[in-house]
C-alpha positions as CSV (number, residue, x, y, z in Angstrom):
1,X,117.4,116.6,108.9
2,X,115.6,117.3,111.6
3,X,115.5,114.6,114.9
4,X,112.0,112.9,114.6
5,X,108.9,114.1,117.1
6,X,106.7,112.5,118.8
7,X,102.5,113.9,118.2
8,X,100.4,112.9,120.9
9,X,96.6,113.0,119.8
10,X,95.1,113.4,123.4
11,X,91.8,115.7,122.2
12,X,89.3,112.9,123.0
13,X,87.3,112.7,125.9
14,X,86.8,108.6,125.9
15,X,83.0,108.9,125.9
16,X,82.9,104.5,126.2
17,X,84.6,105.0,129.0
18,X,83.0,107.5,130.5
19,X,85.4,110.1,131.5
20,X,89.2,111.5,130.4
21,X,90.5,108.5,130.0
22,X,93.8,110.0,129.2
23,X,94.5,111.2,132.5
24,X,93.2,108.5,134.5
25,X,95.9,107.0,137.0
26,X,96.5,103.2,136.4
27,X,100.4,103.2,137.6
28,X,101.4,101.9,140.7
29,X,102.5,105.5,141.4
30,X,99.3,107.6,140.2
31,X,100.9,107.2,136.4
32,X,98.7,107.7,133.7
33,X,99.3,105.2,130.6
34,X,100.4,108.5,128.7
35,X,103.3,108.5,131.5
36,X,104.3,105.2,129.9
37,X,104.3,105.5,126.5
38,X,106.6,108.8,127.0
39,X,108.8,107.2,129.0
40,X,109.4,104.5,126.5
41,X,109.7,106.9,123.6
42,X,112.0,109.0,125.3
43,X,114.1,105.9,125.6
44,X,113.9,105.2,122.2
45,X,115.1,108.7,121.3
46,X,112.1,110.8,121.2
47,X,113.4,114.0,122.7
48,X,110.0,116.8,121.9
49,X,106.8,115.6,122.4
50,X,103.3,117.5,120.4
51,X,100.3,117.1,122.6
52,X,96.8,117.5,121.0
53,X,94.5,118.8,122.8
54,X,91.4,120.9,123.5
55,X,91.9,124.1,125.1
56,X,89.1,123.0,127.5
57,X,91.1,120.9,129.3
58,X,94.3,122.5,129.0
59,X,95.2,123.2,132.2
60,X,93.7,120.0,133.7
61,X,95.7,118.1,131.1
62,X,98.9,120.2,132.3
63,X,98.7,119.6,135.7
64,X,98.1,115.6,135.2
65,X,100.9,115.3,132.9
66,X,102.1,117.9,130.6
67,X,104.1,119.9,133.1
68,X,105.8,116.6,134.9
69,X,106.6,115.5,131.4
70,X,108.0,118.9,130.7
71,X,111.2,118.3,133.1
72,X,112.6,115.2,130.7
73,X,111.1,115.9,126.9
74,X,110.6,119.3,125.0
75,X,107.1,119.8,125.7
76,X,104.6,121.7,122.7
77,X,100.7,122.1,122.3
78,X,98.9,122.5,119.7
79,X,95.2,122.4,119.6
80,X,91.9,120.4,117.7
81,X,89.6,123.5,117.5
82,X,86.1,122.7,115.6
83,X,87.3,125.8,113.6
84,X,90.9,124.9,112.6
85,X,89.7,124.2,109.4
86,X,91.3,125.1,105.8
87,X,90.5,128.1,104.2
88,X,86.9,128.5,102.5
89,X,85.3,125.9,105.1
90,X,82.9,126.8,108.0
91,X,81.9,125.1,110.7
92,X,78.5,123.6,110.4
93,X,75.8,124.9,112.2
94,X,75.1,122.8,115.3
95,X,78.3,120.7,114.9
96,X,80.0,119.5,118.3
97,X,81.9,116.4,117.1
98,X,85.3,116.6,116.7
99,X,86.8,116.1,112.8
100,X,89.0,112.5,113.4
101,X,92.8,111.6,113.7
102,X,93.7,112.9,110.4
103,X,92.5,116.8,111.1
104,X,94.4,116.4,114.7
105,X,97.6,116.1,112.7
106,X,96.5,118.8,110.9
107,X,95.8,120.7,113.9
108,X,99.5,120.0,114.9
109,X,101.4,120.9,111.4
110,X,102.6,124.1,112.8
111,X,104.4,122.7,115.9
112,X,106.0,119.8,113.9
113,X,107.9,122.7,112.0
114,X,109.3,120.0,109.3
115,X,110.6,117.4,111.3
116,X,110.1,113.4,110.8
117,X,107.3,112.9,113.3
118,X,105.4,109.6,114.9
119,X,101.7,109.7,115.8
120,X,99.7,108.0,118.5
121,X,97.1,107.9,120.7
122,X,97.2,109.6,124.3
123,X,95.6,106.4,125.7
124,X,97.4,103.7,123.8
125,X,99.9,101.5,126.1
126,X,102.5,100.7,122.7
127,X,105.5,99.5,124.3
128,X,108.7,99.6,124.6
129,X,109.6,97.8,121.3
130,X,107.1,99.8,119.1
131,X,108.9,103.2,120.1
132,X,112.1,102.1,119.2
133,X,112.0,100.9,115.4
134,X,109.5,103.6,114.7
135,X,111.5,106.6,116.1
136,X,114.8,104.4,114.2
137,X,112.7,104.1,110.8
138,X,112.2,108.0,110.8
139,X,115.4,108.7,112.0
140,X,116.8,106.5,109.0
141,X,114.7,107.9,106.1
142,X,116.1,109.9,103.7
143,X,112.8,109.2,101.4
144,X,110.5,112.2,101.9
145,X,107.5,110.1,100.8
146,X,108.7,106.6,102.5
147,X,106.3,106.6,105.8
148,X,105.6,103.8,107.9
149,X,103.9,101.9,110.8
150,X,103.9,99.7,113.5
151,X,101.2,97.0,112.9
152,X,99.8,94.5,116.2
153,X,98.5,90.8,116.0
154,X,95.0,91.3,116.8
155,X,95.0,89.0,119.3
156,X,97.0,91.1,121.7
157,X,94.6,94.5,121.1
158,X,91.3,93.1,121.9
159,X,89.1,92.9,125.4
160,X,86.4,90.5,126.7
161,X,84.1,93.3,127.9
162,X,83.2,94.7,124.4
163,X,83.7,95.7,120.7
164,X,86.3,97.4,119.6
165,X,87.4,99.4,116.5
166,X,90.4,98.6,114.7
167,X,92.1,98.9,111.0
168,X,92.3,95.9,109.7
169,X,95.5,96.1,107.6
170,X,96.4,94.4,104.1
171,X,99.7,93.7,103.8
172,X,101.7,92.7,100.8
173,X,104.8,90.2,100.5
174,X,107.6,93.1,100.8
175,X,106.0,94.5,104.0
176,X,104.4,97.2,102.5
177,X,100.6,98.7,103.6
178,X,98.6,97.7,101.1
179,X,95.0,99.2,102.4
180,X,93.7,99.9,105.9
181,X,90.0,98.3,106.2
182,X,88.0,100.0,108.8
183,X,86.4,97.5,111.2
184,X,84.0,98.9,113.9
185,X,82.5,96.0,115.3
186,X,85.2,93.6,116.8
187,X,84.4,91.1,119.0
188,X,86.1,88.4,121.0
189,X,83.8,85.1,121.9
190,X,84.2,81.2,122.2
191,X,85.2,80.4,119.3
192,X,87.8,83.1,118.7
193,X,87.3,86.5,117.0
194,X,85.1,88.0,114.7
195,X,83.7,91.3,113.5
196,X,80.2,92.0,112.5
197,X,79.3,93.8,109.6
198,X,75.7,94.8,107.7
199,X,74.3,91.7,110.1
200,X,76.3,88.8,109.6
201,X,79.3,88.0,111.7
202,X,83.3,86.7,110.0
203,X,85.6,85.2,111.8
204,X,89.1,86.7,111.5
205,X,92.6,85.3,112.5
206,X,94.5,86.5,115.9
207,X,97.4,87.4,113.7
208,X,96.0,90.0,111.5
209,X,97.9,92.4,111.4
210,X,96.0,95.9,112.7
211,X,97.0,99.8,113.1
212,X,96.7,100.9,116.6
213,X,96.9,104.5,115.4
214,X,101.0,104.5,115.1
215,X,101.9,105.9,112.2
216,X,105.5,107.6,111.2
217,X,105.5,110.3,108.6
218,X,108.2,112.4,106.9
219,X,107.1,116.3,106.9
220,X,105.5,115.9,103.0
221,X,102.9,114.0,104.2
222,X,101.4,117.3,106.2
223,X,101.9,118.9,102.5
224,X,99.0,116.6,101.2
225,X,96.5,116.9,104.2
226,X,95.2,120.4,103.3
227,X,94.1,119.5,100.2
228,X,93.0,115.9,100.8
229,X,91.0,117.3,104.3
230,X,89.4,119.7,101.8
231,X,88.5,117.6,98.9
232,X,87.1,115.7,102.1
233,X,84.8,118.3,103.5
234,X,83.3,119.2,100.1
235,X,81.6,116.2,99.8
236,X,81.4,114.9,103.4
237,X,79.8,118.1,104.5
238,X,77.0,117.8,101.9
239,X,75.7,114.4,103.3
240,X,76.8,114.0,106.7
241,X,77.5,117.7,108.0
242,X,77.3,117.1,112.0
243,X,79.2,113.9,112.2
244,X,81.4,113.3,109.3
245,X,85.5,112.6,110.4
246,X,88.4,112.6,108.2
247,X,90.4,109.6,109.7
248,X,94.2,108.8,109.4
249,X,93.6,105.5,106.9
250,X,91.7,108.3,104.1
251,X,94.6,110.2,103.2
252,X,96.6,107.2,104.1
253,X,95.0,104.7,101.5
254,X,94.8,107.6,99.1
255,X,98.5,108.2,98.8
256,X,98.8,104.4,98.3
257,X,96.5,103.8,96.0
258,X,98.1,106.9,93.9
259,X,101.6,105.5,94.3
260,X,102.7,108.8,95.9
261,X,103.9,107.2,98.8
262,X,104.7,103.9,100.7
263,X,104.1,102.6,104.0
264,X,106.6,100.3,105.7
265,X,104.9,97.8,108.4
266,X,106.8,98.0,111.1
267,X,106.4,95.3,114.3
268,X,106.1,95.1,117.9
269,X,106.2,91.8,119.7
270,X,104.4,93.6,122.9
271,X,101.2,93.3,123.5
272,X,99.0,96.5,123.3
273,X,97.0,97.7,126.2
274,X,94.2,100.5,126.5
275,X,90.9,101.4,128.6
276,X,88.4,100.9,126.0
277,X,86.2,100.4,128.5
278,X,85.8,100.7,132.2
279,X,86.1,97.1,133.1
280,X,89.4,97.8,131.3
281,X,90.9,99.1,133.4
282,X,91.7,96.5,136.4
283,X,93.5,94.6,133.9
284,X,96.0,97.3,132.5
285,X,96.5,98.4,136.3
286,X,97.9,94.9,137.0
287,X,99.9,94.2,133.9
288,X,101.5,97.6,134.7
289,X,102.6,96.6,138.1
290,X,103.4,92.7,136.9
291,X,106.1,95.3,134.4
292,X,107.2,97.6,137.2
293,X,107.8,94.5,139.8
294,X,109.9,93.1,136.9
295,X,112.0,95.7,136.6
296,X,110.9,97.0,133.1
297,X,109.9,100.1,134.2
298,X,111.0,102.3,137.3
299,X,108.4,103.0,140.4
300,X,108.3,107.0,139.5
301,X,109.4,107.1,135.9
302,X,110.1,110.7,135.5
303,X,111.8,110.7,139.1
């Protein structure tokens, strides 16, 4: 079997935060948090590394990254096109909006070439623990339709200066996903944390457990996207043409609820960082340099 990759969904331009957020420098050293999260899963055994991207910013995201990363990991593109779309389907008139997580690892089927492969986001700080037992889970599974995740207390993934988005997961007594629930409006205040939905607010527990977009597939799963994406478009096109998305938890919770496949929640005692916002980012800059003072990570990384 083929060594497990690494797809790095780094399309998004960050419009919260007001810029590409993926290649801003928060490292002592101009790093960029993509620079860390490499690092880490090169460690962990990741040796080829899929970036997603537009080709608009190709050679912007090249010269920030790609090519430095290119001297220690093998180093593909592929690329989220409106138009990379399965056969029979156009793209809307007027559409601009990108088609969600789950059509950027469509995008990138080619490139993964049927190897065991882990997705996450460009500007996700994971650490180093979450890189290592996913790349070992994949590396261990002989399954094709055994996937898995790594799953975050929700304490450690939410900020002060905002909502935030996350997948509240369900979780059965074997450690199995049992369903991802979408939660967009997440909120931190004095009394703890609570999301907000059709008006009224529900407190929820630090320790749910939530996806952070890290997810570890076997090659089969890309076997079920071009059907599921289509069966998606049929209808989602009919009713929400310009701004419907085919997100990661659809085909997910499908494959669950059909018992085609299982998901394995994996666990990271790291805390997860990101730039959600631009008051974000002081904070990630420091706990960055607080983990290269202490020695977890070198000044230069790819030195």
């Amino acid at each position: 079997m083929n060594k497990p990759v690494l797809v790095v969904m780094a399309a998004g331009m960050g419009s919260r935060y007001g810029g590409m957020k993926q290649i801003d420098p928060v490292g002592p050293n101009g790093q960029v948090i993509m620079d860390y999260s490499l690092y880490d899963a090169r460690r962990a055994g990741f040796e080829t590394v899929i970036f997603v991207i537009k080709h608009e910013i190709e050679d912007a995201f090249k010269a920030a990254i790609g090519d430095r990363v290119a001297k220690a990991m093998n180093v593909k593109y592929a690329f989220q096109q409106l138009d990379e779309l399965p056969a029979g389907v156009a793209v809307p008139e007027g559409r601009v909006k990108p088609w969600g997580t789950a059509h950027a690892v469509f995008c990138a089927r080619e490139a993964i070439d049927g190897a065991p492969f882990a997705v996450v986001n460009a500007d996700d700080y994971y650490g180093k623990a979450a890189f290592k037992v996913i790349y070992d889970q994949l590396a261990a599974t002989t399954d094709p339709h055994a996937y898995c995740m790594v799953g975050y207390e929700l304490g450690k993934t939410v900020t002060e200066n905002g909502s935030v988005a996350r997948g509240i997961c369900q979780v059965n007594a074997n450690g199995y996903l049992e369903e991802v629930i979408e939660r967009t409006h997440i909120e931190t205040y004095p009394g703890g944390i609570r999301y907000l939905e059709n008006g009224i607010y529900t407190d929820v527990s630090p320790d749910t457990i939530v996806s952070m977009n890290m997810w570890g597939f076997m090659p089969s799963f890309l076997d079920e996207l071009e059907g599921r994406f289509s069966a998606f478009l049929k209808e989602a096109l009919k009713t929400n043409p310009l701004k419907c998305e085919f997100f990661l938890p659809l085909p997910i919770t499908q494959l669950i609820q059909e018992k085609k496949a299982t998901f394995r929640v994996l666990s990271s005692p790291d805390r997860w960082f990101g730039v959600t916002y631009a008051a974000d980012k002081p904070m990630v800059v420091n706990a960055l340099k607080a983990m290269t003072d202490a020695g977890k990570y070198p000044d230069g990384l790819w030195k």
